[in-house]
C-alpha positions as CSV (number, residue, x, y, z in Angstrom):
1,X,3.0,-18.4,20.4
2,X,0.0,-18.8,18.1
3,X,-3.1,-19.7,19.1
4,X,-4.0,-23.6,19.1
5,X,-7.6,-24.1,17.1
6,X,-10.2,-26.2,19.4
7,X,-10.5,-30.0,18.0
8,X,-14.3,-30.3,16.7
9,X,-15.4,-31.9,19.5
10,X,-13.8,-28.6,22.0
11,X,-15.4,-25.7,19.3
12,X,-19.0,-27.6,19.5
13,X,-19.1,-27.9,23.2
14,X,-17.9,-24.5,23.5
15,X,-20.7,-22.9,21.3
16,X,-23.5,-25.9,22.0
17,X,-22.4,-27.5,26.0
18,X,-21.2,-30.9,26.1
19,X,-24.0,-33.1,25.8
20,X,-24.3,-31.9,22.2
21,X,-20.7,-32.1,21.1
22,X,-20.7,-35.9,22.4
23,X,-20.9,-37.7,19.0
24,X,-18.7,-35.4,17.8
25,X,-15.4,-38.1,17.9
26,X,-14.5,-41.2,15.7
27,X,-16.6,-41.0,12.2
28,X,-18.0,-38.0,12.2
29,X,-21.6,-37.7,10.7
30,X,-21.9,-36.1,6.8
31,X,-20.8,-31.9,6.2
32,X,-22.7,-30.1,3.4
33,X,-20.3,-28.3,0.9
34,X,-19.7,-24.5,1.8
35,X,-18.1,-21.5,3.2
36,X,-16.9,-19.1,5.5
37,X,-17.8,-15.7,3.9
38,X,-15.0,-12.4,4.6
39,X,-16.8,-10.0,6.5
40,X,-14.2,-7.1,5.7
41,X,-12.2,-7.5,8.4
42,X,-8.9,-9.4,7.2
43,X,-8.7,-6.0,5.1
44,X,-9.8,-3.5,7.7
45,X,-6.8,-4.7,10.5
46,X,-4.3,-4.7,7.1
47,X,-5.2,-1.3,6.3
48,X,-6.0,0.4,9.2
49,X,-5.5,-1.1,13.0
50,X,-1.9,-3.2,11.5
51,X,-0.4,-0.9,8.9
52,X,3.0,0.3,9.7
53,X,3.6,2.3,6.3
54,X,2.3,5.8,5.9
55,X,0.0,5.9,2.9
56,X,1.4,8.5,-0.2
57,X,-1.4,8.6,-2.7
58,X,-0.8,8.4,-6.4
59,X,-3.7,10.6,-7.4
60,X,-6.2,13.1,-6.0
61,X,-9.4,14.1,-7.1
62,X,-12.3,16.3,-5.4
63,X,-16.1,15.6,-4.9
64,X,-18.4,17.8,-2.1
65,X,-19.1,14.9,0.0
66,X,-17.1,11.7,0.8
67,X,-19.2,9.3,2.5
68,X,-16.6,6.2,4.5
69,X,-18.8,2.8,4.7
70,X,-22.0,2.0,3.4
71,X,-24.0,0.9,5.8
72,X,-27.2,1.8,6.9
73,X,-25.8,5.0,8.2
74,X,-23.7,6.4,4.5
75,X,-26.6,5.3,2.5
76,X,-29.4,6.8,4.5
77,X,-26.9,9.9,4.5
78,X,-26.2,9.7,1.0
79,X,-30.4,9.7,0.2
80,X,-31.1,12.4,2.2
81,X,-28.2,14.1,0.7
82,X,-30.0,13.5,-2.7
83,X,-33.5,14.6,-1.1
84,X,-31.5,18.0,-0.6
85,X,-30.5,18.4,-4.3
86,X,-26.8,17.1,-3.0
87,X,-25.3,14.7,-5.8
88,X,-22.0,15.1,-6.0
89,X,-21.3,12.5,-3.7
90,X,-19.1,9.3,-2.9
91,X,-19.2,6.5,-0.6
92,X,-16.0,4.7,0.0
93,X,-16.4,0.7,1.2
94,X,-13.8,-1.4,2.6
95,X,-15.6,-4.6,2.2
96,X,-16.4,-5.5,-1.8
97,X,-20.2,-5.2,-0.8
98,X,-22.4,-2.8,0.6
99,X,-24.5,-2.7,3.4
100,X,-22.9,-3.7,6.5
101,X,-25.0,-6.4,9.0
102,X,-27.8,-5.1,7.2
103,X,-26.7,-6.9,3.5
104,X,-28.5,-9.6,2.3
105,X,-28.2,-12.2,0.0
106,X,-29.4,-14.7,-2.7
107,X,-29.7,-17.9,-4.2
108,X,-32.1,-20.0,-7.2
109,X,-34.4,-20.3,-4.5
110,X,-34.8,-17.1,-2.3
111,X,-33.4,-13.6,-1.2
112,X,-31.8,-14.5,2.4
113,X,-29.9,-12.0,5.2
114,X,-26.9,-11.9,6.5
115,X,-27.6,-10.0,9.5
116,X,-30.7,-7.8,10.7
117,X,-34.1,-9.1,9.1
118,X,-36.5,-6.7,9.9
119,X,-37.7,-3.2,11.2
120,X,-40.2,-2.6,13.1
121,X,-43.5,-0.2,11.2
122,X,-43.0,3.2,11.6
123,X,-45.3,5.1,14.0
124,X,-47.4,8.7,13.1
125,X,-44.2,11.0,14.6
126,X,-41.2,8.8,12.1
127,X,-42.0,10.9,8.9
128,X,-38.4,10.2,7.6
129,X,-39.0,6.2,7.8
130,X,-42.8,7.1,6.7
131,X,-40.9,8.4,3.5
132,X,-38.6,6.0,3.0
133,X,-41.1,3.2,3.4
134,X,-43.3,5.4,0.8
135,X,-40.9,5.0,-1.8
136,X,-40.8,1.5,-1.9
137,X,-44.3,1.1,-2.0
138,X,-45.1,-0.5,1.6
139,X,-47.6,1.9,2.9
140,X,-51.1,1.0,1.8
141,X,-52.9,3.7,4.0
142,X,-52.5,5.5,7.0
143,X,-55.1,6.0,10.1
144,X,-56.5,9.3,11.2
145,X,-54.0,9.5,13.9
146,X,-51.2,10.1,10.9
147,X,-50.2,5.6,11.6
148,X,-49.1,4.0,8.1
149,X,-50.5,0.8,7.6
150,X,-48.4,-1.5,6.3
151,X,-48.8,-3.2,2.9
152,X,-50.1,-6.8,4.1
153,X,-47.3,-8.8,1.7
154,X,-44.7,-7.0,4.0
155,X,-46.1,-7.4,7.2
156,X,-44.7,-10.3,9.0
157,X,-47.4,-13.7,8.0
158,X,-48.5,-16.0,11.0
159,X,-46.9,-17.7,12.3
160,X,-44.7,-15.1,13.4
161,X,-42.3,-16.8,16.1
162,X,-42.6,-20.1,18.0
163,X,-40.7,-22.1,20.6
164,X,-39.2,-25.8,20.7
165,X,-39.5,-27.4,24.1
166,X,-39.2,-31.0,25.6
167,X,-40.1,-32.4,21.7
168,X,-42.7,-29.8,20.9
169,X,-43.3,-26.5,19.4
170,X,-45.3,-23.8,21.1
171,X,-46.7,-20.6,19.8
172,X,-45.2,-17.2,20.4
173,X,-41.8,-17.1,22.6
174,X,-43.2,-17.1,26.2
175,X,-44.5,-20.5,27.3
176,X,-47.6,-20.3,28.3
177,X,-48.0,-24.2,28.3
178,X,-47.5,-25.3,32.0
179,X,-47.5,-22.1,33.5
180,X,-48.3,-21.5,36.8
181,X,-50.9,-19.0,38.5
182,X,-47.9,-16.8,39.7
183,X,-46.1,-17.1,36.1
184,X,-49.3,-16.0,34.4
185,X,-49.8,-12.9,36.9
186,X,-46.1,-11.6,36.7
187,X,-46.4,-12.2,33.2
188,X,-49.7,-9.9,32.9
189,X,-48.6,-7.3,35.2
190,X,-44.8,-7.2,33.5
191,X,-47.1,-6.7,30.3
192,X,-49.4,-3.8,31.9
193,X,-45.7,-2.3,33.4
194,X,-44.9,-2.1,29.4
195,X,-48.1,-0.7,28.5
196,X,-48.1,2.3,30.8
197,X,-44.1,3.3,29.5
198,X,-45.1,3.1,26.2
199,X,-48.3,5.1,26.9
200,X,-46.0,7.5,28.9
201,X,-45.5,11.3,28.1
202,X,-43.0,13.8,29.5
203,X,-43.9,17.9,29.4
204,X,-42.5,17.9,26.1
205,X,-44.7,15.3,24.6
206,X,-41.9,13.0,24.3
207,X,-41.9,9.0,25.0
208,X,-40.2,7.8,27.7
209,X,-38.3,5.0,25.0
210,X,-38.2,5.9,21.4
211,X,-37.2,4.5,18.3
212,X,-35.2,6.5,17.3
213,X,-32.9,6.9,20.7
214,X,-32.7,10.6,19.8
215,X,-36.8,11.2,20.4
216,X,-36.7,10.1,23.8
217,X,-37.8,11.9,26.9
218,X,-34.7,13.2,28.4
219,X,-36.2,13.2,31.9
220,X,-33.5,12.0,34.3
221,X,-35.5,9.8,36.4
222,X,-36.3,7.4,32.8
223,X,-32.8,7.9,32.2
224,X,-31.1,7.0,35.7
225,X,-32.6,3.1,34.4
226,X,-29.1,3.3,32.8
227,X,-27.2,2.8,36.2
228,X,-28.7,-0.9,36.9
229,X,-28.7,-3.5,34.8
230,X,-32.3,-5.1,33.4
231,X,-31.9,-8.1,35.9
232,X,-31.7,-5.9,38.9
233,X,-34.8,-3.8,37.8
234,X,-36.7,-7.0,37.3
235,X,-35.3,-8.4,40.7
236,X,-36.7,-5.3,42.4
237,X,-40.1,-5.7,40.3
238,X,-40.2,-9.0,42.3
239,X,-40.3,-10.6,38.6
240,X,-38.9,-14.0,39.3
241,X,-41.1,-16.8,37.1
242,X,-38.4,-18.2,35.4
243,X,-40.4,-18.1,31.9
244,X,-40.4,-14.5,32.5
245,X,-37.2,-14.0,32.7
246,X,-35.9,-16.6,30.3
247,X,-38.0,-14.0,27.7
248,X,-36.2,-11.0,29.0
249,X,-32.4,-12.9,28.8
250,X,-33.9,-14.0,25.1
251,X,-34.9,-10.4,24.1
252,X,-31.6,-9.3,25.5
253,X,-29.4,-11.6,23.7
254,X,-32.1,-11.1,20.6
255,X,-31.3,-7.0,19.9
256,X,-27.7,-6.9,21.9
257,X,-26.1,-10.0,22.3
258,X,-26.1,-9.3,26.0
259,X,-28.1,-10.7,29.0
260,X,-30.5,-9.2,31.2
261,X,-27.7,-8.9,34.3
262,X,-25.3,-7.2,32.1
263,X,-28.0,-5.0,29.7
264,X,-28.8,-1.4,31.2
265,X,-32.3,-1.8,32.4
266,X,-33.1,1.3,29.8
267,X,-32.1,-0.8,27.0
268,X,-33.8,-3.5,28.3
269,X,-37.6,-1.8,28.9
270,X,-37.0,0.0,25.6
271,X,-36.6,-3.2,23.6
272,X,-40.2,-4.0,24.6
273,X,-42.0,-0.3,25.1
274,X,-40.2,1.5,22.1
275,X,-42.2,-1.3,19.4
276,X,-46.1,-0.5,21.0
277,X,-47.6,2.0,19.2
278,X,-50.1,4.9,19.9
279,X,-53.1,2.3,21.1
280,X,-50.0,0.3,23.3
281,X,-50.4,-2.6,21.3
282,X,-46.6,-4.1,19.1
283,X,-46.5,-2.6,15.8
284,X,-46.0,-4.8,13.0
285,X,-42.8,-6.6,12.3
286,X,-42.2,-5.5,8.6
287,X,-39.4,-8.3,6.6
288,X,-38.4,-8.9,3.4
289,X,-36.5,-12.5,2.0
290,X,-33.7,-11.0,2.5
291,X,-34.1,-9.1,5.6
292,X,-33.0,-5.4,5.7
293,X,-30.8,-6.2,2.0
294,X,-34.0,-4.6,0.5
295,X,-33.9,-1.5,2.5
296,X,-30.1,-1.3,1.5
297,X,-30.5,-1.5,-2.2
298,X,-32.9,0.8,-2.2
299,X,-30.7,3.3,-0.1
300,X,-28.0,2.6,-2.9
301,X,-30.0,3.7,-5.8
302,X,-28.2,5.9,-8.1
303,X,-25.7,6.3,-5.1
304,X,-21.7,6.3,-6.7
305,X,-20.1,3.5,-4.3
306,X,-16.3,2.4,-4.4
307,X,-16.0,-0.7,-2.9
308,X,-12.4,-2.4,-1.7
309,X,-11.3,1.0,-0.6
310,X,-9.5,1.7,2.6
311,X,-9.3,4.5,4.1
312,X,-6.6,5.0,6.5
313,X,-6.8,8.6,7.4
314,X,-9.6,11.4,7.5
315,X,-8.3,15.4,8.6
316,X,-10.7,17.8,9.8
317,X,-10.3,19.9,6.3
318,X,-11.6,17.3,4.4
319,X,-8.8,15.1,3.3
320,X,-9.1,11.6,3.2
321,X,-6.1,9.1,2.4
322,X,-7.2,5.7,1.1
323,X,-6.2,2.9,-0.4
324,X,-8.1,1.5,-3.0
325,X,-8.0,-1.8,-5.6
326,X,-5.7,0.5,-8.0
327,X,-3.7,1.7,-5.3
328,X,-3.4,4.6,-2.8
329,X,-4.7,7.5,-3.5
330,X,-6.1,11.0,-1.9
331,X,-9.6,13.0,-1.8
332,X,-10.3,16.3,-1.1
333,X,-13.8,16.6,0.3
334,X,-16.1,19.8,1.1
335,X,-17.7,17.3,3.6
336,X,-17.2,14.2,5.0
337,X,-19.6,11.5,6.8
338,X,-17.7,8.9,8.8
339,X,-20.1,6.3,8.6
340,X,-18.1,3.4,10.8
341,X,-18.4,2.3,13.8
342,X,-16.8,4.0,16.9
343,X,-13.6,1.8,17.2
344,X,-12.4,2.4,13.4
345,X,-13.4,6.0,14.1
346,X,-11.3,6.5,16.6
347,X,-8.5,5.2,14.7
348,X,-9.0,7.7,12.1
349,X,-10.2,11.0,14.2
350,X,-8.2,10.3,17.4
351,X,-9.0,13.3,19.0
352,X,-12.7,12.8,19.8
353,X,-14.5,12.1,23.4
354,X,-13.8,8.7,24.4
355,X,-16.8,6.5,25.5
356,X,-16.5,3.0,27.2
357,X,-17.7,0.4,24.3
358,X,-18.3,-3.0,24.6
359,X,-18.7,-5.2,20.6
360,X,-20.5,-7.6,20.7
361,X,-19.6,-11.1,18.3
362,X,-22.3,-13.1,16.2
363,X,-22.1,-15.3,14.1
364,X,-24.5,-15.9,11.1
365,X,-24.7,-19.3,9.1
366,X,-27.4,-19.4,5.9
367,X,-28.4,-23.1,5.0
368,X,-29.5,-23.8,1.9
369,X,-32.5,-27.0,1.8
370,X,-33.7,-28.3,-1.1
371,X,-36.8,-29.7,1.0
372,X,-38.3,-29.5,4.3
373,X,-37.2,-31.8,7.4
374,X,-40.0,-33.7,9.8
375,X,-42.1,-31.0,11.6
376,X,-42.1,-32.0,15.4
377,X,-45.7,-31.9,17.2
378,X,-47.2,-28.7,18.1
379,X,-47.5,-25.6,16.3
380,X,-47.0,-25.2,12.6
381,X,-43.7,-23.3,10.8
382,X,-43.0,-19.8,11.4
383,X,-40.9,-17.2,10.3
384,X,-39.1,-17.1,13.2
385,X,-38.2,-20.3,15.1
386,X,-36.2,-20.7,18.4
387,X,-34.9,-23.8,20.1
388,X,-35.8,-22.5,23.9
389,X,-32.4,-23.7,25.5
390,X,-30.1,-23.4,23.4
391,X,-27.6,-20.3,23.4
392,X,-28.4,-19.6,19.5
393,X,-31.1,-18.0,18.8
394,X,-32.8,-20.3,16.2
395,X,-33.5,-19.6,12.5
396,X,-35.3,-17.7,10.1
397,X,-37.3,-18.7,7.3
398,X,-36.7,-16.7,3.7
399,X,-39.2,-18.2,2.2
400,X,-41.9,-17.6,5.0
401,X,-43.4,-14.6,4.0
402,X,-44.2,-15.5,0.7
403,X,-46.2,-18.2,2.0
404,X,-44.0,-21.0,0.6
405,X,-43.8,-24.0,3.4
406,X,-42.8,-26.7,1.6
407,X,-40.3,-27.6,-0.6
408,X,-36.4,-25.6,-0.8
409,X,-35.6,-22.6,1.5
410,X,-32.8,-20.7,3.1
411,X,-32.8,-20.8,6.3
412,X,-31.0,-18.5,8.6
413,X,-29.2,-19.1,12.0
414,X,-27.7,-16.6,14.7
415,X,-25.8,-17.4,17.1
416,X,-24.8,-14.6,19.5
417,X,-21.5,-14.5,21.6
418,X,-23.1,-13.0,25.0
419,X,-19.2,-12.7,26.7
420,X,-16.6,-10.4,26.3
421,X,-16.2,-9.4,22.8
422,X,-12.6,-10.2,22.8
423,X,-12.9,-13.7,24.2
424,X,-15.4,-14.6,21.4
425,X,-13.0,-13.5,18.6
426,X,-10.3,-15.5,20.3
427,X,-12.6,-18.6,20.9
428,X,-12.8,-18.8,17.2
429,X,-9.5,-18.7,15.9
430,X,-8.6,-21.5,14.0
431,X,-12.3,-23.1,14.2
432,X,-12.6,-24.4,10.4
433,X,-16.1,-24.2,7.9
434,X,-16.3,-27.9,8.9
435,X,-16.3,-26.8,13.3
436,X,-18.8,-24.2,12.1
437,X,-21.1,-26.4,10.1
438,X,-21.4,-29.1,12.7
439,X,-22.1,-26.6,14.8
440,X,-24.7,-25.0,13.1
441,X,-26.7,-28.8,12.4
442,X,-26.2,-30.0,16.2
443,X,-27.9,-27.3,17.4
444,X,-30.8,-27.3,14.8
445,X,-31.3,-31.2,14.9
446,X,-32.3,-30.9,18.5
447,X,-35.7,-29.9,16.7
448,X,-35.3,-31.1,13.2
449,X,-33.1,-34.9,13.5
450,X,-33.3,-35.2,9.7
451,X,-32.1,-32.0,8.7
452,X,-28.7,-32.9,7.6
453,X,-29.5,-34.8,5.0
454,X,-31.5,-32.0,2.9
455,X,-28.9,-29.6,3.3
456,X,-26.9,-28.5,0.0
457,X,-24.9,-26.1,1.0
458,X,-24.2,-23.8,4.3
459,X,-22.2,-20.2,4.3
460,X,-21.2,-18.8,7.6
461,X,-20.3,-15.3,8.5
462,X,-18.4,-14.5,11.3
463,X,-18.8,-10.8,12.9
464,X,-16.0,-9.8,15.5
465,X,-17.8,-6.6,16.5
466,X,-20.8,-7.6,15.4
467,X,-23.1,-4.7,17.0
468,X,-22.6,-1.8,20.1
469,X,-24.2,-3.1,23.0
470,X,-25.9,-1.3,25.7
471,X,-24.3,-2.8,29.0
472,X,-24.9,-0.8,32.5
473,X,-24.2,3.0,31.9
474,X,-23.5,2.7,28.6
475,X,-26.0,4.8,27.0
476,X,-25.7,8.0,28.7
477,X,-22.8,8.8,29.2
478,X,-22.3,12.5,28.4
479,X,-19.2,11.1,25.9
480,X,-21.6,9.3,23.5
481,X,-23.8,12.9,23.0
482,X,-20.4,14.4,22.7
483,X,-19.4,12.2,19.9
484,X,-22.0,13.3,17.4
485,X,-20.2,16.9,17.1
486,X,-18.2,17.0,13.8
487,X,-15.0,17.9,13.7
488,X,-14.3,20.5,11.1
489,X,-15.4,19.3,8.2
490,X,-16.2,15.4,9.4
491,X,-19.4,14.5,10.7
492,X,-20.2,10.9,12.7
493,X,-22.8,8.5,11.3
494,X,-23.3,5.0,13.0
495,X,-25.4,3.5,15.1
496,X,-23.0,3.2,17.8
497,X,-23.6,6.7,18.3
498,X,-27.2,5.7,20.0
499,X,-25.3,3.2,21.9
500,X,-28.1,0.3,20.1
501,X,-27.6,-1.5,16.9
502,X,-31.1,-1.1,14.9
503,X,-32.1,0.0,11.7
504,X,-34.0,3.3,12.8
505,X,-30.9,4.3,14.7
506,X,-28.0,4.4,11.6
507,X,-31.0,6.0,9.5
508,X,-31.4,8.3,12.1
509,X,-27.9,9.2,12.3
510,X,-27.5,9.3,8.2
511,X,-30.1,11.8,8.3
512,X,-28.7,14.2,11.0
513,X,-25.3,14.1,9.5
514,X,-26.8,15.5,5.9
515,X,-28.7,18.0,7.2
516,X,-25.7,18.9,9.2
517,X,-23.7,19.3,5.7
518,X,-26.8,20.5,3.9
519,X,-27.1,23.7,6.1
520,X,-23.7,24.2,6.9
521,X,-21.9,27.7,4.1
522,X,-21.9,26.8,0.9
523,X,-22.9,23.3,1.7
524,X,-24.5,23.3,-1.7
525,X,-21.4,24.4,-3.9
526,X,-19.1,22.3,-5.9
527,X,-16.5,20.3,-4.7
């Protein structure tokens, strides 16, 4: 029996609560044109988790590495590849663009993203990231303890975040307006806990939480934080001000769409120890328009990418079956990157370790302004602004960082689904661009009442397995280390294989599995 979509009313109080879906009946208030954008997945579960036909290719042809997917992962492979004198090289893409979550996008008015929006500044030991940075012109000097400094136009301009609350907006994310004596000590002393992690060295001179995943200290009683969840690590701080721990379920649902009781509490002390740098202070946040869509394009350059390609099977010896806009067809690799996450993985290489992975669901909506609405009291526009009790997480501003505050802008709105994966891809069956766009304006007019009326246009992506998130023993499981051994002639690049979904893991990744194929026999020969 098929699924019965939610009236309007039903998908708004589902996403937003009730009190917000209660004007939602008789003559409903005006709907800006727009869209639901294809995220690749109507063709991914045709070709590949539905299809009941075997593939027989038409053609063949031969190249020394096949990359599959071109996200952060294939095209940080594929340029390191090309750092290595490696060029004979493909990436496949299901979807008709590249870049994954990452990709951005872009109007008249502004650059804009579709997904991640930032990476944090590389510290004195990421000399991969230091390069990549480099080469598009973002370092403007480096300390004498080997830090880059950030070129200013990149780093993130005040106001960096702010929160709305009872009518007003506060700087910064923790409220520090009406805050007690005991919120303000746990607060400080939470902070100092930070601090001394992030100052922390084990024998081998390695951080106790690392970005990447893969330079962190190994010890196992920093890793045995993986058995208990964030909330019961806090609990057993005796960290209970309620502003305190609204930040933590905010930082949570922020990097993993996940809350504190059900994020490993090594996830959750490396989201806030892993971005301090040598001196323990946060590194800058370093953004573009359109988010991490510059960092993509970049990786992309002079990179051979097939787009609208499926492929359906991947052997050990090299072979890949696909099918493409012209048809099926086959390609016989000296090395192959599978750059997908771990679920379509499986499906094509069926025989590796299995891990217990939980998907988290977003979904990402980009409205298009041709002016500004009514600030509220309080603190001035940021690039980051978040509604404090609401279950999105707010917006960001394209425009901010070029210092434009009036006038048209994009903004951008995420909304992450902090259930079961599965229950958030069936909660929005059915739900229409019209359920998504009233969505998207209730929950923003609880700061900004006159926005809908200088909207043009809104676009809405939904992500069904939007990101791997790190829930209670999760991230060390001796499967996930397991799963980065290529098979044959295949080796894994995602950033499910670190268990987080950031930036500085799939490069990560992408760089391991090219130097994998650049030392491997005759990794430099033709195809």
């Amino acid at each position: 029996m098929a699924a019965i979509a939610p009236s309007r009313r039903d998908f708004v109080a589902m996403l937003l609560g009730a009190p917000l879906a209660a004007a939602c009946g008789g003559k409903t208030a005006r709907i800006p044109d727009g869209t639901l954008v294809e995220t690749g997945a109507k063709r991914g579960h045709a070709a590949v988790r539905d299809a009941t036909q075997p593939v027989t290719p038409a053609s063949w042809r031969e190249v020394q590495v096949a990359i599959v997917g071109s996200g952060v992962a294939g095209l940080s492979a594929a340029w390191e590849l090309r750092r290595r004198g490696i060029t004979d090289v493909t990436v496949f893409e299901l979807d008709d663009v590249s870049g994954g979550t990452a990709r951005g996008g872009a109007s008249s008015v502004t650059g804009y993203p579709w997904g991640a929006h930032y990476v944090v500044a590389p510290q004195s030991d990421q000399a991969d990231l230091i390069a990549l940075m480099s080469e598009l012109g973002a370092i403007e000097s480096t300390r004498p303890d080997g830090t880059p400094v950030i070129d200013e136009a990149l780093r993130c301009r005040e106001l960096e975040e702010r929160v709305f609350y009872r009518g007003r907006w506060y700087e910064g994310l923790y409220l520090e307006a009406g805050a007690s004596a005991e919120d303000r000590r746990q607060h400080a002393r939470f902070n100092e806990e930070v601090v001394a992690w992030s100052r922390f060295r084990d024998h081998l001179g390695k951080r106790a939480f690392s970005l990447p995943v893969s330079h962190a200290s190994a010890l196992a009683d920093i890793t045995a934080l993986d058995k208990m969840s964030f909330a019961a690590w806090l609990d057993g701080k005796g960290y209970t001000s309620e502003r305190l721990r609204w930040l933590c379920d905010y930082s949570c649902r922020d990097d993993y769409s996940l809350l504190a009781k059900d994020t490993s509490a090594w996830a959750g002390l490396f989201y806030f120890a892993s971005r301090r740098g040598e001196g323990a202070s946060y590194q800058s946040v370093v953004t573009w328009p359109d988010g991490n869509g510059t960092l993509v394009r970049h990786l992309a350059k002079g990179v051979k990418i097939e787009t609208g390609v499926a492929v359906v099977r991947v052997d050990p010896d090299g072979t890949l079956l696909a099918v493409g806009k012209d048809g099926p067809f086959g390609v016989r690799a000296r090395h192959v990157v599978l750059a997908v996450p771990g679920y379509v993985a499986d499906r094509l290489v069926p025989d590796r370790p299995r891990t217990v992975a939980d998907y988290g669901a977003w979904a990402v909506a980009n409205l298009h302004l041709h002016g500004r609405p009514t600030e509220r009291m309080g603190a001035p526009t940021a690039w980051d602004s978040v509604i404090r009790n609401s279950p999105s997480l707010g917006y960001v501003s394209a425009t901010h960082q070029r210092g434009r505050d009036h006038g048209p802008t994009v903004w951008t709105w995420f909304y992450p689904f902090t259930g079961p994966g599965d229950e958030a891809r069936k909660q929005v069956i059915g739900a229409t661009y019209e359920d998504w766009a009233e969505v998207v304006l209730r929950d923003l007019e609880v700061a900004h009442p006159n926005l809908r009326s200088l909207v043009d246009r809104i676009e809405v992506a939904f992500w069904g397995h939007g990101m791997i998130r790190p829930r209670v023993g999760a991230l060390f499981d001796p499967n996930r280390v397991a799963r980065l051994a290529p098979r044959g002639k295949i080796h894994f690049a995602h950033t499910d294989l670190s268990g987080v979904a950031l930036f500085e893991e799939a490069f990560d990744h992408g760089l391991r599995a090219a130097r994998e194929i650049a030392a491997a026999p005759m990794g430099r020969g033709p195809g």
